[in-house]
GUVORO-62978 format. One line per field, with one value per residue (C-alpha): residue in one letter; z, y, x. Coordinates in pm, whole numbers. Example, Ala and Ser with C-alpha at 12.3 -4.5 7.8 and 13.67 -1.06 7.14 Angstrom:
REM residues 2
type <- c(a	s)
zz <- c(780	714)
yy <- c(-450	-106)
xx <- c(1230	1367)
REM end
This chain:
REM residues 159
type <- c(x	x	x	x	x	x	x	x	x	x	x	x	x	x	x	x	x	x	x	x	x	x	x	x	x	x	x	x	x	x	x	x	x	x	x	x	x	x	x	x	x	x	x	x	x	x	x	x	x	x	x	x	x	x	x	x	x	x	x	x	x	x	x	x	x	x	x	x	x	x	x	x	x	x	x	x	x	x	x	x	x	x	x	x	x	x	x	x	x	x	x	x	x	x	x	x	x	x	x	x	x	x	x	x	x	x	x	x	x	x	x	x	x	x	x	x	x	x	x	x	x	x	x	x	x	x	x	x	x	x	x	x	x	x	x	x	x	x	x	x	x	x	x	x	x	x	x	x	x	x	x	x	x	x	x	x	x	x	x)
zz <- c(-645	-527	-411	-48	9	-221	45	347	342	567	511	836	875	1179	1213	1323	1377	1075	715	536	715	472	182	340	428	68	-70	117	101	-257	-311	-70	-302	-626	-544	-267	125	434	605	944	1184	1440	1648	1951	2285	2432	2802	3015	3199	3531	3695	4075	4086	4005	3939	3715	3499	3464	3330	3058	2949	2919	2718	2529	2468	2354	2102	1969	1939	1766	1544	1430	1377	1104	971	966	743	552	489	416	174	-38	30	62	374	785	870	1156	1452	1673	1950	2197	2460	2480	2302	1915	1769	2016	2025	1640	1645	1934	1742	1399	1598	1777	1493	1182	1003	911	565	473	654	459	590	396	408	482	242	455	409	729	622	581	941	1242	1244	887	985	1281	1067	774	1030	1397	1415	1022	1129	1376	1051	1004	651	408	430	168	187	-20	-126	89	-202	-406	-567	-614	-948	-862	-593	-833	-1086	-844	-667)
yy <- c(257	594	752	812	444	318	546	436	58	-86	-471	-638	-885	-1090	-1087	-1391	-1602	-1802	-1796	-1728	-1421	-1263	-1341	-1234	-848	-877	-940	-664	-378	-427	-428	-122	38	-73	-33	213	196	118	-156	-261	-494	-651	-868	-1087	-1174	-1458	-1476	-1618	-1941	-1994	-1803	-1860	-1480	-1193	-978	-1233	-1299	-937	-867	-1155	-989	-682	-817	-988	-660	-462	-749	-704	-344	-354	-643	-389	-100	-335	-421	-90	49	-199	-150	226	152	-33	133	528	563	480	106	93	-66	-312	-496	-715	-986	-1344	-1585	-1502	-1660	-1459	-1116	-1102	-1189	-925	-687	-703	-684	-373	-175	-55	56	-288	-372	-722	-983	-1091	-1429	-1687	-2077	-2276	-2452	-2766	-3047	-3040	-2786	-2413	-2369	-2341	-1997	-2009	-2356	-2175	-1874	-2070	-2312	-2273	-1917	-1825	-1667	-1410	-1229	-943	-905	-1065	-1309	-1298	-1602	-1596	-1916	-1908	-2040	-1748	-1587	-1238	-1235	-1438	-1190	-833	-1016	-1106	-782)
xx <- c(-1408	-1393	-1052	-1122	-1230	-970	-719	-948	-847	-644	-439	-423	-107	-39	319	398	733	636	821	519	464	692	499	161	356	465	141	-39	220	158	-196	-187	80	-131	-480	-449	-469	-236	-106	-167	79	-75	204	0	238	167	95	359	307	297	602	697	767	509	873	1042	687	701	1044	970	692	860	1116	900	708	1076	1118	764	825	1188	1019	742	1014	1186	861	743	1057	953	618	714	992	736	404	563	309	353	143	-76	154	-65	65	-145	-136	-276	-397	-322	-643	-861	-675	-686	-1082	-1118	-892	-1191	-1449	-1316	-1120	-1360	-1014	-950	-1058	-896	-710	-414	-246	-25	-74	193	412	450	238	73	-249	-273	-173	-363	-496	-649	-796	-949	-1066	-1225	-1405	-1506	-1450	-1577	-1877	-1709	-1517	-1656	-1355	-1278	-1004	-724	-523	-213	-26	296	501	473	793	825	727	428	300	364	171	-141	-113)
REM end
């Protein structure tokens, strides 16, 4: 693979509130690091019910927002520590499934979606089930789904 598109690709992770998230950063900070390219956060808020007032709905999105932001910042010194390079810092508001398909279809610096399954028994979790059925056909990357079990040890030798 030549250099510049070995430099050129981008990881996508949805940071999430999930545990698995950690192992899906993990995974693509170091497949970035190994094999070249950057990391990208994308962190979706999600739209505030119904509020009586326009001024409170706005403060808790606000708020919400701040968190998001000081989220990414950790994340982000992260990301560097492992990678040596500055990710991509994405936030965006609604509905998580449908920002993250808008966000592929929009962004060409996206390369590879990297998410991690969930260890509970209950399935891979909902937004790989949605992204490896009804909404399959709208990925315009490959999907990297990474066992969300995976030790450390596990993950440098797959990466």
């Amino acid at each position: 693979m030549p250099e510049a598109a070995r430099r050129d690709r981008v990881f996508l992770v949805v940071v999430d509130d999930s545990p698995e998230r950690q192992i899906a950063l993990r995974y693509a900070c170091l497949r970035a690091r190994n094999g070249g390219g950057r990391v990208a956060l994308l962190r979706v808020i999600e739209e505030e019910g119904t509020v009586e007032w326009a001024g409170v709905g706005a403060m808790l999105q606000e708020e919400r927002r701040d968190e998001a932001e000081k989220l990414l910042s950790a994340l982000a010194a992260e990301v560097q520590e492992i990678t040596g390079g500055l990710p991509i810092l994405l936030i965006r508001e609604g509905d998580p499934r449908d920002e993250l398909l808008a966000l592929l279809e929009e962004d060409p610096r996206i390369s590879i979606l990297v998410l991690a399954s969930a260890t509970s028994g209950g399935g891979p979790g909902p937004l790989i089930s949605a992204l490896i059925g009804r909404y399959a056909p709208r990925l315009r990357v490959p999907l990297t789904i990474v066992p969300g079990n995976l030790d450390e040890a596990e993950l440098s030798r797959v990466t």
